[in-house]
C-alpha angles and dihedrals in degrees: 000000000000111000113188107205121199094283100048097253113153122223130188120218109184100215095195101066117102132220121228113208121179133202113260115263113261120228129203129222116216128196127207129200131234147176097246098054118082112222093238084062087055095043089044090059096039084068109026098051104018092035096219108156116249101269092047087054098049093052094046084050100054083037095058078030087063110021090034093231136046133172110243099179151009131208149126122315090256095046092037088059094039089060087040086062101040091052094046084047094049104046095047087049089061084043095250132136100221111154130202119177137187121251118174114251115246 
């Protein structure tokens, strides 16, 4: 396909190439546990900046509280690291140590 501009310059689109898009890469976050950090302020993140309901918060606490990880999200890269930072803001506010950290999804 031929396309004639205003000053009569020619361009060629070739109208059988294909464009590949692919879906953006998912990111895990990933909460450890600690000893400085009380299990209500978990549970109170949990909530408050990854919106998972009570009983869904509990359970992801014991579980970093037991396996000493657990993933809690998982997102896009920007909002991965967005919730990475929230979480990391929050807890040193309230003078705590909790860590979350990004892992690729498979």
């Amino acid at each position: 396909m031929s396309m004639t501009t205003q000053n009569e310059s020619v361009v060629e689109v070739d109208s059988n190439s294909k464009i590949h898009i692919e879906e953006p890469k998912r990111y895990y976050v990933v909460m450890h546990n600690d000893d400085g950090t009380p299990i209500d302020f978990v549970i109170k993140i949990l909530i408050d900046l990854y919106h998972h309901e009570a009983q869904t918060a509990s359970d992801l606490a014991n579980k970093i509280h037991i396996d000493q990880k657990a993933i809690v999200g998982m997102y896009n890269l920007e909002i991965a690291e967005q919730k990475v930072e929230e979480t990391h803001g929050t807890s040193r506010a309230h003078g705590y140590p909790l860590t979350v950290t990004l892992e690729q999804a498979d």
